[in-house]
KEVOGU-842959 format. One record per residue (C-alpha): residue number from 1; residue in one letter; x, y, z. Coordinates in nm, 2 decimals, decimal comma, always signed. Layout:
! residues N
ATOM     k   r        x        y        z
ATOM   NUM   A        X        Y        Z
...
***
This chain:
! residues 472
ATOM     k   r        x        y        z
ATOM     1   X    -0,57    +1,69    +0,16
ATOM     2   X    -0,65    +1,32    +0,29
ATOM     3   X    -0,97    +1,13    +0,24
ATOM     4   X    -0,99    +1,13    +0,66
ATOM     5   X    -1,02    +1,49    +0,62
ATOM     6   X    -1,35    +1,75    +0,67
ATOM     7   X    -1,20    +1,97    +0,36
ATOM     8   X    -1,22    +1,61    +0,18
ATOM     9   X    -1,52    +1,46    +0,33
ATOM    10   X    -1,77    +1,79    +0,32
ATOM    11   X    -1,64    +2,01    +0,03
ATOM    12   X    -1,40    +1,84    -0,18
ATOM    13   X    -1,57    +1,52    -0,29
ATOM    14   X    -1,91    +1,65    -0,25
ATOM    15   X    -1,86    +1,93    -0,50
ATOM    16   X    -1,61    +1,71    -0,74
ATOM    17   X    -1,89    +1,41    -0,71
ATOM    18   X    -2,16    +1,68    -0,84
ATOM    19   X    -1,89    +1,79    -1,18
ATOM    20   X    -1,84    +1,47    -1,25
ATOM    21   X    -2,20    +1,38    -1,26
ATOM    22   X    -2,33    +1,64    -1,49
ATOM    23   X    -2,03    +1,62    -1,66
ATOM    24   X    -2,03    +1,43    -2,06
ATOM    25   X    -1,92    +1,08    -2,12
ATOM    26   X    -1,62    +1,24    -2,32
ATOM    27   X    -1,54    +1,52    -2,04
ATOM    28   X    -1,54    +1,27    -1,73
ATOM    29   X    -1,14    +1,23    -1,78
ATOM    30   X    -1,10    +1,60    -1,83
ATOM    31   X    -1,28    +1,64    -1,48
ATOM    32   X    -1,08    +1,39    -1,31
ATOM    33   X    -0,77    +1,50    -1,44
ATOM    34   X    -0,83    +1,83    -1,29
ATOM    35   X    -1,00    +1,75    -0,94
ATOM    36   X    -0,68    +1,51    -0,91
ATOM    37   X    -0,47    +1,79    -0,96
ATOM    38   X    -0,68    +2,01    -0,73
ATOM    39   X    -0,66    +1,74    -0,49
ATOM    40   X    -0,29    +1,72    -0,48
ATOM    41   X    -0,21    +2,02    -0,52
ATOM    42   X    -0,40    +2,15    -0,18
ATOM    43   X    -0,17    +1,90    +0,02
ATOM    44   X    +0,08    +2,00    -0,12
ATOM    45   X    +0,15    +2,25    -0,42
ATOM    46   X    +0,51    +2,32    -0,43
ATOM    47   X    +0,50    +1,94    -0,56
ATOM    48   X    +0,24    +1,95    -0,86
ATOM    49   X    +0,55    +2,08    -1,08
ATOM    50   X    +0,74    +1,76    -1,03
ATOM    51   X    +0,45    +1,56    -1,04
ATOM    52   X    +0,34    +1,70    -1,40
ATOM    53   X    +0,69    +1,70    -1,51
ATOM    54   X    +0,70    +1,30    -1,41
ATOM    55   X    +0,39    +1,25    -1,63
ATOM    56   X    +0,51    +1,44    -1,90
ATOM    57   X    +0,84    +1,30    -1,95
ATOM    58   X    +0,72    +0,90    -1,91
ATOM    59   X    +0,44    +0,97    -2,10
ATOM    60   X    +0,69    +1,03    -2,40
ATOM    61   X    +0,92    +0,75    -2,23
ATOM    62   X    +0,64    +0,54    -2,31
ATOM    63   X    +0,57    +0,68    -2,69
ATOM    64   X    +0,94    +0,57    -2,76
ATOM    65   X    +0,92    +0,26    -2,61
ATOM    66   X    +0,63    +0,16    -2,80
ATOM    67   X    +0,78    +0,24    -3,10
ATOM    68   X    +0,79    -0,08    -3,29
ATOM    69   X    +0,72    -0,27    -3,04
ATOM    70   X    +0,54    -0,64    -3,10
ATOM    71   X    +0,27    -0,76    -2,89
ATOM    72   X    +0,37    -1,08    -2,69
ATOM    73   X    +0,09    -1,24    -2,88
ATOM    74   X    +0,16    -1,16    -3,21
ATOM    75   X    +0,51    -1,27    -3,22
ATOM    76   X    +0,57    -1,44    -3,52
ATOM    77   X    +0,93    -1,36    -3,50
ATOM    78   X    +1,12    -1,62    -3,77
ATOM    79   X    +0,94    -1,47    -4,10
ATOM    80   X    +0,93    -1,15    -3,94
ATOM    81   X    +1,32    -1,16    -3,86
ATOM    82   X    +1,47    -1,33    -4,15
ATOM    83   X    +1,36    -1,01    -4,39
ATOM    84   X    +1,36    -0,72    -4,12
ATOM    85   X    +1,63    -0,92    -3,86
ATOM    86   X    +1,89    -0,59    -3,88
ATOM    87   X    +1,60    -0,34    -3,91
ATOM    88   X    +1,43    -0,54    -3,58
ATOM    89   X    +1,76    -0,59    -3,39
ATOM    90   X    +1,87    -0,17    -3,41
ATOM    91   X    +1,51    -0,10    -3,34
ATOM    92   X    +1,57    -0,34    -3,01
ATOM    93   X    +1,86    -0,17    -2,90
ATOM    94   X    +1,70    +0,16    -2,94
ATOM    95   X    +1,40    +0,06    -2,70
ATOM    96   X    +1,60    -0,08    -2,45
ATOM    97   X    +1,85    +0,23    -2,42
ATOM    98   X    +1,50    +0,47    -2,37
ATOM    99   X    +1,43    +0,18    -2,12
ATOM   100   X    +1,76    +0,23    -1,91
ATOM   101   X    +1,70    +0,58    -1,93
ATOM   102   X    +1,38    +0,57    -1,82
ATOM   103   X    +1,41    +0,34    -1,56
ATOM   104   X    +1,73    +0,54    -1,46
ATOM   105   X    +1,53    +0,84    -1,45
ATOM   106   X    +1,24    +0,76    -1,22
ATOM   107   X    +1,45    +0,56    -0,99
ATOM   108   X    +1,71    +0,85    -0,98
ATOM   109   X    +1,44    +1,11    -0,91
ATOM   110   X    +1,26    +0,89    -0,63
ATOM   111   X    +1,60    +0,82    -0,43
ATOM   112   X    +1,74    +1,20    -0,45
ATOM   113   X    +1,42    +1,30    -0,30
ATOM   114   X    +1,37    +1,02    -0,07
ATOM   115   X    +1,74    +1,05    +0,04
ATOM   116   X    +1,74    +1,44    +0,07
ATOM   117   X    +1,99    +1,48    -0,26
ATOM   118   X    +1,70    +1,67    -0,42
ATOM   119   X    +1,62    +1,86    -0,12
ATOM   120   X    +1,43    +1,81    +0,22
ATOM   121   X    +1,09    +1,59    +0,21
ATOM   122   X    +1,01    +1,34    -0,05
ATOM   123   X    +0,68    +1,50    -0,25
ATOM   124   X    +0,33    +1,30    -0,16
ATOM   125   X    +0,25    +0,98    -0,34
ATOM   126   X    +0,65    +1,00    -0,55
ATOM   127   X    +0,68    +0,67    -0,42
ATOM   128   X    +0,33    +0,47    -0,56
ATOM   129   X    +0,28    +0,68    -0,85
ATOM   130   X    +0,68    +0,60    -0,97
ATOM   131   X    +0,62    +0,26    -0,96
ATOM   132   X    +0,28    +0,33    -1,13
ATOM   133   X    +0,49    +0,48    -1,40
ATOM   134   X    +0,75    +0,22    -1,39
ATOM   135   X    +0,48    -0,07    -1,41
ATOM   136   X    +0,33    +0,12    -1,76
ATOM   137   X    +0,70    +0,14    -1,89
ATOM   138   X    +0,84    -0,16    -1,82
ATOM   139   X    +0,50    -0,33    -1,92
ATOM   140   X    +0,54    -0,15    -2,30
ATOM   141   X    +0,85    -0,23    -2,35
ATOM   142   X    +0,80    -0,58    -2,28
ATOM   143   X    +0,48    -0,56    -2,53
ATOM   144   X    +0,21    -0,68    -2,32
ATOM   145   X    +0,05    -0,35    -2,42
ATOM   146   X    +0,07    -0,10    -2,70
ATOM   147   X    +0,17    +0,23    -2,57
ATOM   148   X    -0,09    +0,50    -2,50
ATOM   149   X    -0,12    +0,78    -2,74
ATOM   150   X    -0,39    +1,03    -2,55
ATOM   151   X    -0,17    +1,25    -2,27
ATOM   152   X    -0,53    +1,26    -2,10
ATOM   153   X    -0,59    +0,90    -2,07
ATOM   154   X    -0,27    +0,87    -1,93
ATOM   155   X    -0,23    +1,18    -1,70
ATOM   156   X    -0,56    +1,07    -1,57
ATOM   157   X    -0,41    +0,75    -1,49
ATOM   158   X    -0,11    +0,84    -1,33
ATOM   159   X    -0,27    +1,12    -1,12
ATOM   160   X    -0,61    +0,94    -1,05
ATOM   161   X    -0,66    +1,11    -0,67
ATOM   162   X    -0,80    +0,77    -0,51
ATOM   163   X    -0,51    +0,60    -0,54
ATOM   164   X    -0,22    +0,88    -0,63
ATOM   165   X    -0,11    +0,90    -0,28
ATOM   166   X    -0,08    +0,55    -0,15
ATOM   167   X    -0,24    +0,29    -0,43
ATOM   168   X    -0,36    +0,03    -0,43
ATOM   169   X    -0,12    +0,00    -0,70
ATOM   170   X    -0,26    -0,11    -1,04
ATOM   171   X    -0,13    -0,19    -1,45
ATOM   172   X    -0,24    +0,02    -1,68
ATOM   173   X    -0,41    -0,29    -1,83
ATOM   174   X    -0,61    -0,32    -1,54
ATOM   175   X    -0,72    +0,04    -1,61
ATOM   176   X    -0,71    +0,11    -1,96
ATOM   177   X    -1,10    -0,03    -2,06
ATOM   178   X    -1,25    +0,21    -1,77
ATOM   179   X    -1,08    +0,52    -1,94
ATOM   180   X    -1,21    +0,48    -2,27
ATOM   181   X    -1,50    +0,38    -2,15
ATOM   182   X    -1,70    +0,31    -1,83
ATOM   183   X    -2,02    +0,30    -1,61
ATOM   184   X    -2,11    +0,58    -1,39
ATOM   185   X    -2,44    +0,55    -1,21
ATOM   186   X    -2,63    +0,56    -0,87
ATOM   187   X    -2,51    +0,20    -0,79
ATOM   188   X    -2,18    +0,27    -0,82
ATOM   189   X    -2,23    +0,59    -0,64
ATOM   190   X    -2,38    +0,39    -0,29
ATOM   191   X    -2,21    +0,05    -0,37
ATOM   192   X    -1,87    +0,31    -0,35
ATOM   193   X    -1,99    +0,48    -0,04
ATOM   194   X    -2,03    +0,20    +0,14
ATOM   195   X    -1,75    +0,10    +0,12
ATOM   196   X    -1,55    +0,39    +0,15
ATOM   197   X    -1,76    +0,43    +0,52
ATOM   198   X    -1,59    +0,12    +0,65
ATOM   199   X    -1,25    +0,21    +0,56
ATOM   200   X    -1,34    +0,57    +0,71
ATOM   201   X    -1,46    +0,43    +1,02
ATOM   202   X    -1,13    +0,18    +1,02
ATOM   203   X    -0,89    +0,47    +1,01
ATOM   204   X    -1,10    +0,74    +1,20
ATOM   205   X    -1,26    +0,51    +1,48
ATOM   206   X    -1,03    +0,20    +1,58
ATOM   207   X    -0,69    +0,34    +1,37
ATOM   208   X    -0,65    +0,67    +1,54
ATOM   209   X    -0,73    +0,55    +1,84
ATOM   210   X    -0,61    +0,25    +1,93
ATOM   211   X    -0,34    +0,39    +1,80
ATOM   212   X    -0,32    +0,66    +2,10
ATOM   213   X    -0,16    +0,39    +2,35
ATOM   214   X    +0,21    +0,36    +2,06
ATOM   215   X    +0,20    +0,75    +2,13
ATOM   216   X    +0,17    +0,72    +2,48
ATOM   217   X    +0,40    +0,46    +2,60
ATOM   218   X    +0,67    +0,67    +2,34
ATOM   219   X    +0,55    +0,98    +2,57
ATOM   220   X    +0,62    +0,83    +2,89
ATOM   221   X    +0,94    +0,65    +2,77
ATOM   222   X    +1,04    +0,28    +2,65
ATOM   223   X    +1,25    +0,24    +2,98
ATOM   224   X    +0,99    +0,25    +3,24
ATOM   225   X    +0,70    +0,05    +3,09
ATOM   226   X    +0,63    -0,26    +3,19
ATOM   227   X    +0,65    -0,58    +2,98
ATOM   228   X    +0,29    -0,63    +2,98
ATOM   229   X    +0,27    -0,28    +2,84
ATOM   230   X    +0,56    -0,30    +2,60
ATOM   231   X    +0,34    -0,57    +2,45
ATOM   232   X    +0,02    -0,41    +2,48
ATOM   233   X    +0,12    -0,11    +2,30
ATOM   234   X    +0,31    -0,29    +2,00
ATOM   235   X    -0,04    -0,51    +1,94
ATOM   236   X    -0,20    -0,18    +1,91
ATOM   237   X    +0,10    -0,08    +1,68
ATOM   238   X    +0,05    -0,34    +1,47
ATOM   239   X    -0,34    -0,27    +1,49
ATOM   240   X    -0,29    +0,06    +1,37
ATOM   241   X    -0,10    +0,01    +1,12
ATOM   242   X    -0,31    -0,23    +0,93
ATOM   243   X    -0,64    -0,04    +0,99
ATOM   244   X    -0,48    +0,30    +0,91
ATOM   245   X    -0,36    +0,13    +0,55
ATOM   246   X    -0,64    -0,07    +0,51
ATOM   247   X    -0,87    +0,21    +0,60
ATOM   248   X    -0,72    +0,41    +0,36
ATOM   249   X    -0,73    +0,10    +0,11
ATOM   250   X    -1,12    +0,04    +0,11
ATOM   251   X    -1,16    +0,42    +0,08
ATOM   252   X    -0,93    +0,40    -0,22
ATOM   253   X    -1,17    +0,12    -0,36
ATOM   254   X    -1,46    +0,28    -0,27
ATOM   255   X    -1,38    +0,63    -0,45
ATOM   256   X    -1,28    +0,42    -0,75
ATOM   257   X    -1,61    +0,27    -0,72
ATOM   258   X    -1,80    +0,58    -0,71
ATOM   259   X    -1,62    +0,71    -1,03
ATOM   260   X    -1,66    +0,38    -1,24
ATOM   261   X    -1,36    +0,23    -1,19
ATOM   262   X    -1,21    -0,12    -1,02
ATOM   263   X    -0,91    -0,09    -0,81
ATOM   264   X    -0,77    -0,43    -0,68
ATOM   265   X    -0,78    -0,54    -0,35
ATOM   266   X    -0,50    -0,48    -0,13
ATOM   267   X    -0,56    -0,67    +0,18
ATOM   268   X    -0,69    -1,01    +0,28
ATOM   269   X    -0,69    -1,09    +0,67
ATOM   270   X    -0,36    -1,06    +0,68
ATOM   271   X    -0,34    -1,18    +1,09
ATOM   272   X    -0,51    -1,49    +0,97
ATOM   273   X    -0,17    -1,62    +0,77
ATOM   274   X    -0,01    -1,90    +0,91
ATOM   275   X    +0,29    -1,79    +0,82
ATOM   276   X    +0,52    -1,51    +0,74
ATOM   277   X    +0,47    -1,57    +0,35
ATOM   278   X    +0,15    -1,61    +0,36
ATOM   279   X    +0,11    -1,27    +0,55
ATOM   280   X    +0,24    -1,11    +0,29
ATOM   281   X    +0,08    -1,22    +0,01
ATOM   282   X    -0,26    -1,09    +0,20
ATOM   283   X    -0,04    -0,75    +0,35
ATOM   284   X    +0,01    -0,50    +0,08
ATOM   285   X    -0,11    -0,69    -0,21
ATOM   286   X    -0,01    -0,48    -0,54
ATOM   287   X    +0,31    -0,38    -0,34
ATOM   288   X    +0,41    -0,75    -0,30
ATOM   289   X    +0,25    -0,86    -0,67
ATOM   290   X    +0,48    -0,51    -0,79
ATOM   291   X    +0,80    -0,66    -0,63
ATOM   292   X    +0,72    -1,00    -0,76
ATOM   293   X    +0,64    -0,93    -1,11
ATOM   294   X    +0,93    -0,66    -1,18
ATOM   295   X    +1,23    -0,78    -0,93
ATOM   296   X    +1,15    -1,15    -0,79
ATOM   297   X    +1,06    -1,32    -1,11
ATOM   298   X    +1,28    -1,16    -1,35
ATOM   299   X    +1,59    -1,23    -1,13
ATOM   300   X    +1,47    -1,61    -1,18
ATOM   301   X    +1,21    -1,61    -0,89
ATOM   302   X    +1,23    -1,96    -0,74
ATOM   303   X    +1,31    -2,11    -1,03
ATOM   304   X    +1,68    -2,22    -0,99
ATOM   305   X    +1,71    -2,36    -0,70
ATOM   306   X    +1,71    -2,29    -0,32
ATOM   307   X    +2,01    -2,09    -0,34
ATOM   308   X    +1,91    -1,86    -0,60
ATOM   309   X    +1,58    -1,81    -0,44
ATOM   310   X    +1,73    -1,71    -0,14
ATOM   311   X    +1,95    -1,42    -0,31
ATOM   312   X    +1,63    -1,34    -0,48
ATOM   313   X    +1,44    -1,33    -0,17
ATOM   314   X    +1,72    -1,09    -0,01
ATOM   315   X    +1,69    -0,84    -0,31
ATOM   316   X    +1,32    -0,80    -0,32
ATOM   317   X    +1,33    -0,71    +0,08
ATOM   318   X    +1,66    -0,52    +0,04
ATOM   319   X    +1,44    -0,31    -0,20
ATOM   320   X    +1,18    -0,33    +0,01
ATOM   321   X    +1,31    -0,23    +0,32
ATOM   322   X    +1,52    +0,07    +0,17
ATOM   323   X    +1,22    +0,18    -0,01
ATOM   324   X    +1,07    +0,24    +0,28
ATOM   325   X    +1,34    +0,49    +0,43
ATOM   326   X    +1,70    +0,52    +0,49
ATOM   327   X    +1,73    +0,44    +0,87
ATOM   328   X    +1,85    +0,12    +1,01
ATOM   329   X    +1,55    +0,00    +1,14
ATOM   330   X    +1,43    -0,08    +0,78
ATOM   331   X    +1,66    -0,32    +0,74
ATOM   332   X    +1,63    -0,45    +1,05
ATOM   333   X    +1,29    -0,49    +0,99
ATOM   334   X    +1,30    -0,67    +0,58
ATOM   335   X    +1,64    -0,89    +0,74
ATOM   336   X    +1,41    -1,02    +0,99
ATOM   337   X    +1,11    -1,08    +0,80
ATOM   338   X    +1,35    -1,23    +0,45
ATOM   339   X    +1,49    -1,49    +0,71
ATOM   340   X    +1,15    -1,55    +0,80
ATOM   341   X    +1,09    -1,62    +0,47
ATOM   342   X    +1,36    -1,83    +0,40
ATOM   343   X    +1,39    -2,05    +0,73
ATOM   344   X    +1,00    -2,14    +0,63
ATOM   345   X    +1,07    -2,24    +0,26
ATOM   346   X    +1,33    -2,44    +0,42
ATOM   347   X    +1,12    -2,59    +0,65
ATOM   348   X    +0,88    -2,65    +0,35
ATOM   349   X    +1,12    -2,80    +0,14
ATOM   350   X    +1,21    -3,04    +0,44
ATOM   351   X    +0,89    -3,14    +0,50
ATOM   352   X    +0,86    -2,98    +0,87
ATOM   353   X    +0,62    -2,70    +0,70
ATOM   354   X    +0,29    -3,00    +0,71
ATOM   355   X    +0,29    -2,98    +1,13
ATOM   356   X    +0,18    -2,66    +1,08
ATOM   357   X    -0,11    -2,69    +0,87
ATOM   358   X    -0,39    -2,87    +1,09
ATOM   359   X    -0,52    -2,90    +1,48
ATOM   360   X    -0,23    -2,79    +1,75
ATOM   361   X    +0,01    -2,72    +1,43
ATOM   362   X    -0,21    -2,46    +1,26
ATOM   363   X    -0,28    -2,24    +1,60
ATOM   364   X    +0,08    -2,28    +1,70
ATOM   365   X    +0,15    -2,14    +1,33
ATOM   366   X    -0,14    -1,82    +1,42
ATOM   367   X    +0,07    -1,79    +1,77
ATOM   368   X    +0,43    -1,77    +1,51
ATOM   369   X    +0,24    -1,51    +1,30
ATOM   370   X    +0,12    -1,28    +1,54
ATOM   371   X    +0,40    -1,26    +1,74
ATOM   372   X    +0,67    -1,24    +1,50
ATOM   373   X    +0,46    -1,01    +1,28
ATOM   374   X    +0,41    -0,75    +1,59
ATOM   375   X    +0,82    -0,74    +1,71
ATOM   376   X    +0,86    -0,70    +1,34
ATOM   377   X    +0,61    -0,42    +1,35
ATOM   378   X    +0,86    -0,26    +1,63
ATOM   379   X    +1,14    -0,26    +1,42
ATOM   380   X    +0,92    -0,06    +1,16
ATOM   381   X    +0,79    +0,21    +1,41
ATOM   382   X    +1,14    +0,26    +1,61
ATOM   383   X    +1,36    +0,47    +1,39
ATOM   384   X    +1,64    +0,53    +1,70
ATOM   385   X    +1,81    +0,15    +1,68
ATOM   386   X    +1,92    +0,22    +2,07
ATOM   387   X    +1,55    +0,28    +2,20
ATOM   388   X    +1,47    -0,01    +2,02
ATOM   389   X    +1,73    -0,24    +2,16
ATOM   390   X    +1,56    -0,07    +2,50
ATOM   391   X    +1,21    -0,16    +2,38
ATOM   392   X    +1,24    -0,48    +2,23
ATOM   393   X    +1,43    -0,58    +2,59
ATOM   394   X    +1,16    -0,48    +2,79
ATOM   395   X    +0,91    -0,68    +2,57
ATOM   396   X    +1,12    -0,99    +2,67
ATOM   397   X    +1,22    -0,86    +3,00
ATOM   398   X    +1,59    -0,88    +2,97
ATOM   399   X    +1,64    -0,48    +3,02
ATOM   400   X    +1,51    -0,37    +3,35
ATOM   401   X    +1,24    -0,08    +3,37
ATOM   402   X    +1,36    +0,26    +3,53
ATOM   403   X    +1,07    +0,34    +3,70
ATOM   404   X    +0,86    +0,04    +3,61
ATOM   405   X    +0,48    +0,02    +3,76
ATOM   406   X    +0,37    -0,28    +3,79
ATOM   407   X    -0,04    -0,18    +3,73
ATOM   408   X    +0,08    +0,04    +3,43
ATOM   409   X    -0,08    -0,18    +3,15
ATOM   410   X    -0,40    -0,30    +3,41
ATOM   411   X    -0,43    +0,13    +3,38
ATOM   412   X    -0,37    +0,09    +2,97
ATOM   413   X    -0,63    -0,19    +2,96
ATOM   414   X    -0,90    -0,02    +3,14
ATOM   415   X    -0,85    +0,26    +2,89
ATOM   416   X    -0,77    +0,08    +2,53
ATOM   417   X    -0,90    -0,27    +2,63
ATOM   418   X    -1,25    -0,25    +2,43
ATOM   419   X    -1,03    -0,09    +2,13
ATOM   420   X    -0,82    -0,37    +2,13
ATOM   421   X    -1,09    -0,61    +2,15
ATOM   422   X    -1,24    -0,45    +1,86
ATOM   423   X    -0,94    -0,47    +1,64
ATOM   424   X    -0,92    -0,80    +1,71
ATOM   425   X    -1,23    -0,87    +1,63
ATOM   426   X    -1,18    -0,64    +1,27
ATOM   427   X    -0,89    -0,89    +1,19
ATOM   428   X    -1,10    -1,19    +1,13
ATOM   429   X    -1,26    -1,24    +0,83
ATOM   430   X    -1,62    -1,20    +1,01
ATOM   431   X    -1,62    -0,81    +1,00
ATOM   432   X    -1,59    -0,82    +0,61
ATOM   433   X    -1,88    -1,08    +0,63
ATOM   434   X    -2,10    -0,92    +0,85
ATOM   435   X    -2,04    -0,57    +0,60
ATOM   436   X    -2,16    -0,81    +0,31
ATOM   437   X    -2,47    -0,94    +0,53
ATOM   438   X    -2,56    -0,58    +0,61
ATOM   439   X    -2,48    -0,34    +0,37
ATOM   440   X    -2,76    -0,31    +0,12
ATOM   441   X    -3,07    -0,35    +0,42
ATOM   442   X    -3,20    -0,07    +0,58
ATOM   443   X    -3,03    -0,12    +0,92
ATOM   444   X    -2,72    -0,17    +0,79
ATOM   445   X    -2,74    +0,15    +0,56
ATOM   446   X    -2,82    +0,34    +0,85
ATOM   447   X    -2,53    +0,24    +1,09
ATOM   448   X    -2,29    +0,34    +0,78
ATOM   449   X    -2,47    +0,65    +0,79
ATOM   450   X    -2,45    +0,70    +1,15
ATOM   451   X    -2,06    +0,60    +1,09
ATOM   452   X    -2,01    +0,81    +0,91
ATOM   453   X    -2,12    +1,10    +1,07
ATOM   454   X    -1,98    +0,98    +1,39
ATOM   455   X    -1,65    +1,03    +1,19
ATOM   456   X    -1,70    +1,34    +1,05
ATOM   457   X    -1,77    +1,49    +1,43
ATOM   458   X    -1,43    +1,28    +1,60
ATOM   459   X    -1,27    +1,50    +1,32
ATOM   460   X    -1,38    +1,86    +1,38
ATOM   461   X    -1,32    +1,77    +1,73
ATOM   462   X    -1,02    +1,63    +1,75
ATOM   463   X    -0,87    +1,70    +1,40
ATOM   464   X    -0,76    +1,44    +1,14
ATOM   465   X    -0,45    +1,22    +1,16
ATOM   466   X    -0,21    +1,16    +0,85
ATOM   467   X    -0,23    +0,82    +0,67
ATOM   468   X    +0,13    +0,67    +0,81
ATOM   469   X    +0,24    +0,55    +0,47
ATOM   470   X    +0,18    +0,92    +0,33
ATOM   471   X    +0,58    +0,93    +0,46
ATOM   472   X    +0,70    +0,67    +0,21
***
């Protein structure tokens, strides 16, 4: 089951909305527990087992991990070690062998599935809610926590159904207050809604659509489209892709909302960076702040010198890009974007970096962005490495077209031109102003509505589209 879904949208949530209503203060975890479980288990049962059995087993990871354990805070350490030191130091070495193993254990059971060791098709969500898992672990053992004794406060966690599949990733810190205790009201409720509308009407409306000219060109074949077209269709690649996630994002946030919880933000105008760093601190954001926390910064981050930051730079996307999938294309697609990365820091560090940041500089900088950002966006999409070679020629016009028309993206524009507008449109910061404007007034209530609806029809009549990150 997805949120962009009719099962979801009419019968799921409606009836799990009414439970957890009338259910007690003390029973709301129970309920959500279960309608997470229900939830999964309707896209996909054959998974729950290894779901549960993930939850079950870090859940004691974590008991033995906090064993002992100090708080970063109440490190006294020198007193505290002079009497106990022996005690503290086998105690140490305990919790960081359950740490290995833990570590070892998540990471093994994510790559044998993602890599097919563990059989065909990686289970829905293994790869947000094992770094969910991974975050509480690692967190524990590093004290910046105590460990959670309740199974159900931490199940419920884990498995929470707004963000099991596909986050917004978030610390159990972040988390922890709203499961022991939180607000649930009719604010919430319509604040929730509205929000979730947007994203609907991002992924329903402008994702799915837009995204209908990708599918076509990869219909008719790379080798006969024309470079116009070649470019056309990766712009609304690169706009499907962010409303699809982003949709699904906001409607993450807005089911959270709704059930008295705050998931983070995980986009920010991304297409308004002015550079490939900056997009992705505003792409993805608990993704990127996951990588940073538990691989960048503890490898030294960029604290050693331009050298070091480099090789540091190189693991987090090597990570990144194999943690997307297996094919070559990934790398392709984190290489490019790491040297990116690295030529700009460079360029930083040199003093180049300050031509970009005002008049001429800064739109030349929007023009680098968007450009670099959608051939990247290529790499991501094109999983054969020779039809991209063939694609990525025609968008530069060094391959020739087989059968190339030369009114074949004038026939695209006529058809996807308004679509395209709008997502352009939806990548400026103005949409998310104009939702604040509107939202609580009358009118604007009543065009969510009408959204809304609007949705729920373009899905019983033309069915419901997977969230593209569901794959990952």
């Amino acid at each position: 089951m997805i949120f962009s879904s009719t099962e979801f949208l009419l019968i799921f949530l409606p009836l799990f909305l009414v439970l957890y209503s009338l259910a007690p203060r003390k029973m709301k975890n129970v309920i959500l527990l279960s309608g997470s479980l229900v939830f999964y288990a309707y896209g996909e049962p054959k998974s729950l087992l290894i779901l549960m059995l993930s939850v079950l087993v870090n859940y004691f990871f974590g008991l033995h991990l906090g064993r002992g354990a100090m708080r970063k805070e109440g490190r006294e350490g020198d007193k505290y070690n002079s009497k106990y030191g022996d005690k503290r130091r086998r105690q140490d070495r305990r919790r960081k062998g359950w740490l290995i193993a833990a570590v070892t254990y998540n990471v093994a059971v994510l790559v044998g599935f993602k890599y097919g060791i563990w059989g065909e098709g990686l289970p829905l969500g293994m790869s947000f809610y094992t770094f969910q898992m991974l975050s509480y672990l690692i967190d524990v053992y590093g004290g910046k926590y105590e460990r959670e004794i309740s199974f159900l406060h931490l199940a419920t966690y884990m498995t929470m159904f707004p963000q099991l599949l596909s986050g917004p990733l978030t610390g159990y810190d972040e988390q922890r207050g709203s499961l022991y205790s939180r607000e649930y009201g009719r604010e919430n409720v319509e604040e929730g809604l509205k929000v979730f509308t947007l994203g609907l009407a991002e992924k329903v409306l402008l994702a799915d659509r837009v995204g209908l000219l990708w599918n076509e060109v990869q219909v008719t074949g790379v080798e006969s489209v024309s470079t116009p077209l070649a470019w056309m269709a990766a712009i609304a690649y690169s706009i499907r892709i962010y409303f699809d996630f982003n949709g699904y994002s906001l409607m993450a946030i807005g089911l959270g909302r709704m059930l008295g919880f705050q998931l983070p933000e995980n986009f920010r105008d991304p297409y308004m960076a002015t550079s490939v760093r900056d997009f992705y601190r505003r792409w993805h954001i608990t993704l990127g702040r996951w990588f940073g926390k538990y691989v960048y910064i503890p490898l030294g981050g960029n604290r050693k010198g331009m050298l070091r930051t480099v090789r540091n730079l190189m693991a987090v996307w090597f990570l990144t890009a194999v943690w997307h999938g297996s094919t070559a294309n990934f790398l392709i697609w984190g290489g490019m974007l790491c040297a990116a990365i690295v030529l700009e820091r460079l360029a930083e560090a040199s003093g180049l970096a300050k031509y970009g940041k005002t008049g001429v500089g800064r739109l030349f900088s929007h023009f680098y962005v968007w450009i670099l950002i959608t051939v990247s966006w290529v790499c991501f999409a094109a999983t054969d490495i020779e039809g991209l070679q063939v694609y990525l020629g025609r968008m530069f016009g060094v391959v020739p077209a087989a059968a190339n028309s030369a009114v074949d993206w004038k026939n695209a524009f006529e058809n996807y031109g308004l679509l395209l507008a709008a997502g352009a449109f939806a990548c400026t910061p103005w949409l998310g102003k104009l939702f604040q404007k509107c939202k609580d007034g009358i009118p604007g209530m009543a065009v969510l509505a009408a959204l809304f609806w609007l949705c729920v029809w373009m899905l019983q009549r033309e069915g419901q589209n997977p969230f593209l990150y569901l794959g990952f």
